[in-house]
C-alpha positions in Angstrom: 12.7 6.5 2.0 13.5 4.9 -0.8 10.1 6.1 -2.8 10.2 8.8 -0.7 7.4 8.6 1.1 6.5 11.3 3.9 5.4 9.7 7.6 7.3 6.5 7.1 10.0 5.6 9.2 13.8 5.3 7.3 16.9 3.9 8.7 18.8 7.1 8.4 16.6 8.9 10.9 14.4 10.7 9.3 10.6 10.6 10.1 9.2 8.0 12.1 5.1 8.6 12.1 3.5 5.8 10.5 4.8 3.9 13.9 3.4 0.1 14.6 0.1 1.3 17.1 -0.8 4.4 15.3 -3.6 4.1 13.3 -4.0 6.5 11.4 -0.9 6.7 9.0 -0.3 3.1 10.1 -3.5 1.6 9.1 -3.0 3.5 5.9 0.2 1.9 5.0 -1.4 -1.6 5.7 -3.6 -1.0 3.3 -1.0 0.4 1.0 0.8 -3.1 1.6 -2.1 -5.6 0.6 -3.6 -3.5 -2.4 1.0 -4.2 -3.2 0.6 -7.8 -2.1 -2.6 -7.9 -4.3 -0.5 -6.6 -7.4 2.5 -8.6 -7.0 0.6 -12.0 -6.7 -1.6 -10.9 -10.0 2.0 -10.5 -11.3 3.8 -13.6 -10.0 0.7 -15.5 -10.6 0.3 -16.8 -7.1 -2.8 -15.4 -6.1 -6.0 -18.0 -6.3 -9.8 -18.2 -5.0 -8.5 -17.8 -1.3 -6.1 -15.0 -1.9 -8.2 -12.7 -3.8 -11.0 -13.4 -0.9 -8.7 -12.4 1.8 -7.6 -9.2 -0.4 -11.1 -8.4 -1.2 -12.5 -8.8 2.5 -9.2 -6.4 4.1 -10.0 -3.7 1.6 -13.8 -3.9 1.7 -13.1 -3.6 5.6 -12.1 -0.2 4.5 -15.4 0.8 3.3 -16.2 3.2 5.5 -13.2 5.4 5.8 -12.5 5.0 1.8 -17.0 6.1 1.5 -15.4 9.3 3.3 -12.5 10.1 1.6 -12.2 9.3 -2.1 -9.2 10.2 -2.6 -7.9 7.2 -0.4 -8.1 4.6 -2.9 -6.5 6.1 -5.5 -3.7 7.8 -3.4 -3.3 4.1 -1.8 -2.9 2.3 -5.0 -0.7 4.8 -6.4 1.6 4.5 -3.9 1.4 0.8 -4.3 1.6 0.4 -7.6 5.5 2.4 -7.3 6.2 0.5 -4.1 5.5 -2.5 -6.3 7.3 -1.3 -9.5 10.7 -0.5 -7.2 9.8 -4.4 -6.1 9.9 -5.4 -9.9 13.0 -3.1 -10.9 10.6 -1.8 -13.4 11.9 2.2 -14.3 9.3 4.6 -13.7 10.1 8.2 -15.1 6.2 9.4 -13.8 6.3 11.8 -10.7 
């Protein structure tokens, strides 16, 4: 809620859709979480050889679905990129 996201599930009971089991907004938000993960280790300087193959692998696992639907990618790192920006405390006046 804080980044106010639509299908994900906030404390104050407001919409609960991208629920552990369903995969479709689920799976989504996974990989809205490592391309994040993938930012904030490039950013705290944590991520290695290993890391970045992990990363690499998970996302390329998405090759299919992200082959048929190209806006995907860029929707999913956008929404990372503020996800990891509110992380950092780093103002963003974009919309």
């Amino acid at each position: 809620s804080r980044l106010n996201r639509q299908g994900v599930s906030n404390k104050e009971g407001g919409e609960k859709v991208a629920a552990l089991g369903s995969f479709g907004e689920y799976s989504r938000e996974e990989l809205v979480a490592e391309i994040g993960a993938a930012m904030l280790c490039g950013v705290a300087g944590t991520e290695n050889d290993e890391t970045l193959k992990q990363s690499a692998a998970y996302v390329d696992s998405w090759k299919k679905t992200l082959q048929n639907d190209s806006r995907l990618i860029v929707t999913a790192a956008s929404q990372a990129q503020k996800a990891a920006d509110y992380i950092l405390g780093v103002e963003n006046n974009r919309e």
